[in-house]
matplotlib code that plots the C-alpha trace (Angstrom):
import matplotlib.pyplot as plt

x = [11.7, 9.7, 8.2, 9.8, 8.2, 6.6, 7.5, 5.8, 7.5, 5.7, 7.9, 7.7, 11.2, 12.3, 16.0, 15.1, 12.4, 14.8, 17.6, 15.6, 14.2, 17.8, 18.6, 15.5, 16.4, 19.4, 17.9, 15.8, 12.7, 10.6, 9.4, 7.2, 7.3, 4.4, 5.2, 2.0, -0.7, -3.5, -1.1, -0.4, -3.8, -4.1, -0.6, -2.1, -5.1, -2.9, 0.0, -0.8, 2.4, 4.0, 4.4, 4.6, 6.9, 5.0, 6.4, 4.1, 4.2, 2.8, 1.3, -2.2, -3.2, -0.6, 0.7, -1.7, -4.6, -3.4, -2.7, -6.2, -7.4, -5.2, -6.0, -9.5, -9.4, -6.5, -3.4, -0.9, 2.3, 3.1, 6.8, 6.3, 9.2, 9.3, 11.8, 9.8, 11.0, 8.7, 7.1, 4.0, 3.8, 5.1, 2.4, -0.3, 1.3, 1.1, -2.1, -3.7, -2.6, 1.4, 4.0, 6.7, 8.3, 11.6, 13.3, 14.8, 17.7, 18.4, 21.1, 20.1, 21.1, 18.6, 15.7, 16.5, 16.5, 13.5, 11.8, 12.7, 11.2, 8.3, 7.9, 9.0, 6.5, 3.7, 4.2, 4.3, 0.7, -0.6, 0.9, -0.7, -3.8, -7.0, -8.8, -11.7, -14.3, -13.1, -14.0, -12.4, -10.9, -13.2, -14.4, -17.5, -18.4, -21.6, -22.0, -18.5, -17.4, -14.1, -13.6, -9.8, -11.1, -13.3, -11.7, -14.8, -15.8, -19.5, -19.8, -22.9, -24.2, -22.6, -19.1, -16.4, -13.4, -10.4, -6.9, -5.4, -3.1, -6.0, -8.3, -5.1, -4.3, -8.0, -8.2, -5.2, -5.7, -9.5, -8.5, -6.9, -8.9, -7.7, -4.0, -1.2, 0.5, 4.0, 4.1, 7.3, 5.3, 2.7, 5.2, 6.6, 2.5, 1.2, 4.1, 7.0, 9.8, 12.3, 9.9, 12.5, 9.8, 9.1, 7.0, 5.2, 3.6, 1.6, 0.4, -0.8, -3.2, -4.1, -5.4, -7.1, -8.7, -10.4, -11.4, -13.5, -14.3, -15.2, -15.3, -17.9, -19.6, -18.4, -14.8, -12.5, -9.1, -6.8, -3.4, -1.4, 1.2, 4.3, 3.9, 1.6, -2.1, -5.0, -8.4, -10.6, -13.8, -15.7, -17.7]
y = [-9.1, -8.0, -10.3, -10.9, -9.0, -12.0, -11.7, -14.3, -15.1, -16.5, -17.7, -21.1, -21.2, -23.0, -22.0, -18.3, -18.2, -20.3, -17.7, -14.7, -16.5, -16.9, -12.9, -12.2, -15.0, -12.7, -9.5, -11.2, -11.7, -14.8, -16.2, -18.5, -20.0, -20.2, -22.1, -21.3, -18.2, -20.8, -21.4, -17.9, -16.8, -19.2, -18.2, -14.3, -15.8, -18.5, -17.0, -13.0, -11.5, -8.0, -8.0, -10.2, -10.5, -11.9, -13.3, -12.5, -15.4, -18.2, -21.6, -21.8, -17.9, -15.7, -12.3, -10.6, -12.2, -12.7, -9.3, -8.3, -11.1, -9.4, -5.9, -6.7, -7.4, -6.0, -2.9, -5.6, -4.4, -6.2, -5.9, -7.7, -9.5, -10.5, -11.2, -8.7, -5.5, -3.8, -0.7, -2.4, -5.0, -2.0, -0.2, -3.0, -3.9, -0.8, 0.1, -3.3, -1.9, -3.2, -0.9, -1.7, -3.4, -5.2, -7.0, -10.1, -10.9, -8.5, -7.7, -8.9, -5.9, -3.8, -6.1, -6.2, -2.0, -2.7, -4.5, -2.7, 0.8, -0.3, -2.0, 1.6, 3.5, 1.0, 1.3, 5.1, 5.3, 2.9, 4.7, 8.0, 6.8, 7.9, 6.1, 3.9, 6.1, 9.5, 10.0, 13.5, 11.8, 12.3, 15.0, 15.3, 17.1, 17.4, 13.4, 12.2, 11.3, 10.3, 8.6, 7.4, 6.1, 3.5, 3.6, 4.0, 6.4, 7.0, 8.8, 9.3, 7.3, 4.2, 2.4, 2.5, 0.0, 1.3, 0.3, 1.7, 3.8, 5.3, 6.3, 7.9, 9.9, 11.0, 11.8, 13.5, 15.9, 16.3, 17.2, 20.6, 21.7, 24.4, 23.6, 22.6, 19.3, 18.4, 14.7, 14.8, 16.2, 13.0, 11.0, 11.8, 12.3, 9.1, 6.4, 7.8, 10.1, 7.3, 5.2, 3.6, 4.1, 7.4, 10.2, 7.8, 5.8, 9.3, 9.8, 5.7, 6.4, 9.7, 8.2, 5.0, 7.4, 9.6, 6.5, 5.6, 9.6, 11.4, 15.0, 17.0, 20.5, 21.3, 19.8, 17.4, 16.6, 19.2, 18.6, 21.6, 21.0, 21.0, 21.1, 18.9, 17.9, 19.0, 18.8, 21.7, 23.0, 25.6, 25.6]
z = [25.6, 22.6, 20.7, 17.1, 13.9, 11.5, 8.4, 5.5, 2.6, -0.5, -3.4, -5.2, -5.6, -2.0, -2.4, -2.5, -0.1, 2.6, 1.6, 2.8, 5.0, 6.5, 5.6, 8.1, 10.7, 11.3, 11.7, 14.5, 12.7, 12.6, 9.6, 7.8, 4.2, 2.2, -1.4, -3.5, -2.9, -1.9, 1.4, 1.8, 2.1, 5.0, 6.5, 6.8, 8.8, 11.0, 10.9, 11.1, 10.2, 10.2, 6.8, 3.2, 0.8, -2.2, -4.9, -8.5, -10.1, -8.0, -9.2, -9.1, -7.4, -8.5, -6.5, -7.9, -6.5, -3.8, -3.4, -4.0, -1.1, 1.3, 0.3, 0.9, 4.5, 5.7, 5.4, 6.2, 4.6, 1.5, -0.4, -4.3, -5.4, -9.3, -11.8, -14.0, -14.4, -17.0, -15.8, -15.8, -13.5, -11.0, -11.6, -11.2, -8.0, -6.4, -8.1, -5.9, -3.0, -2.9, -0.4, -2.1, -5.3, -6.1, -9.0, -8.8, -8.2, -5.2, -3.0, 0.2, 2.1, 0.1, 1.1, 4.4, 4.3, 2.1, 5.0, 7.9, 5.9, 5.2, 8.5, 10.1, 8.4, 8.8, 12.5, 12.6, 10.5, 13.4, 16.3, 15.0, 14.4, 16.0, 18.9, 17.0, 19.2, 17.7, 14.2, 13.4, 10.1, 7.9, 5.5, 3.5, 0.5, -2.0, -2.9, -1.5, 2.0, 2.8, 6.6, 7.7, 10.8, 9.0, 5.3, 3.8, 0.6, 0.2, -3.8, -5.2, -2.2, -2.5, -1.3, -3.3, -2.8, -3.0, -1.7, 1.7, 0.0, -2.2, 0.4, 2.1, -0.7, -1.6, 2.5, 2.2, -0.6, 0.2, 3.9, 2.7, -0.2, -3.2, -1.3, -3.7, -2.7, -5.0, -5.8, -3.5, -0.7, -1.3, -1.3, 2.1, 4.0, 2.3, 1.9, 4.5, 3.5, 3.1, 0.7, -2.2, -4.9, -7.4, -8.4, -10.8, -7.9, -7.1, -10.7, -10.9, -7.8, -8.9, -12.3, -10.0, -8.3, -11.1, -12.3, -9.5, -8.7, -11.2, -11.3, -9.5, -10.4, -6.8, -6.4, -8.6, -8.4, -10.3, -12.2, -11.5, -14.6, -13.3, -10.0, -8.2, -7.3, -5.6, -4.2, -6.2, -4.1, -5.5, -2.0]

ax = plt.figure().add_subplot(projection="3d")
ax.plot(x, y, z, "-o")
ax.set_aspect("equal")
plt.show()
């Protein structure tokens, strides 16, 4: 028998995180409860789950930070959950590196679906990943290397953090360069054709990513208005 997807869930509010905790338990997951983001942040280390669901505002280290911790170390999948619904806080989530974002309240059907997509496409990036002694992902251009094997970004030669989702995107786009790429079509190659976010999630880490790469004599990342993005090399 296989052995049951972990799935941590970090809210505050115990009567939520014991009702999706019971939502899960049903779908034959195993859970875990962490109430603050000081726990949490042991719980990823202890407890290594599949995937968190991370409540924004925690006492003492909110979502955000802990986001950040997570983001830092690892491309565990991470869902945000918040009774904000301003555009904002979207975009800050997914700008640190968040899969996915809900509102409170939720239908409990929809976060299960929630779960189980980002869980489905986390597991197809992984499955098609390269063997760690092959290192064909990676492109290199005058002062900027991209590597997917190692998710690292050498520009102007030095490291540049980014998010998972970033480096993907950069890799992506700078993997076919002068090709036209919709923000549909980004979608679909860098969070999985059945992603429940927007088109607006593509021009937040396009923007990220100028800001941490900027433009180059030889190549920079072109708006094509109306249509999409790409990754402009002179050669």
């Amino acid at each position: 028998m296989a052995a049951k997807q972990k799935i941590l869930i970090v809210d505050d509010d115990s009567n939520i995180a014991e009702l999706i905790s019971l939502y899960l338990d049903r779908e034959c997951y195993d859970t875990k409860i962490a109430p603050d983001g000081e726990e949490a942040l042991k719980a990823v280390s202890s407890y290594e789950p599949d995937l968190i669901l991370l409540d924004l505002m925690l006492p003492g280290i909110d979502g955000y930070q802990v986001c950040r911790e997570v983001r830092s170390k690892s491309d565990i999948p991470i869902i945000m959950l918040s009774a904000k619904g301003e555009i904002f806080d979207k975009v800050l989530g997914l700008e640190l590196g968040a899969d996915d974002y809900m509102e409170k309240p939720f239908d409990s059907k929809e976060l299960v679906a929630r779960v189980k997509a980002v869980l489905r496409r986390y597991q197809k990036k992984a499955a098609a990943a390269p063997a760690p002694a092959q290192d064909e992902k990676s492109v290199s251009y005058p002062d900027l290397s991209i590597s997917l094997t190692n998710y690292s970004v050498i520009y102007m030669g030095e490291h540049i953090d980014m998010p998972p989702k970033e480096l993907e995107l950069l890799y992506f786009l700078a993997a076919a360069p002068n090709r036209v790429f919709t923000r549909e079509q980004l979608l679909d190659q860098i969070w999985g054709y059945d992603y429940a976010g927007d088109t607006r999630t593509v021009d937040v880490h396009i923007k990220r990513l100028r800001e941490k790469i900027k433009d180059h004599k030889s190549w920079k990342i072109s708006t094509i208005w109306g249509v999409g993005y790409k990754f402009d090399f002179k050669g």
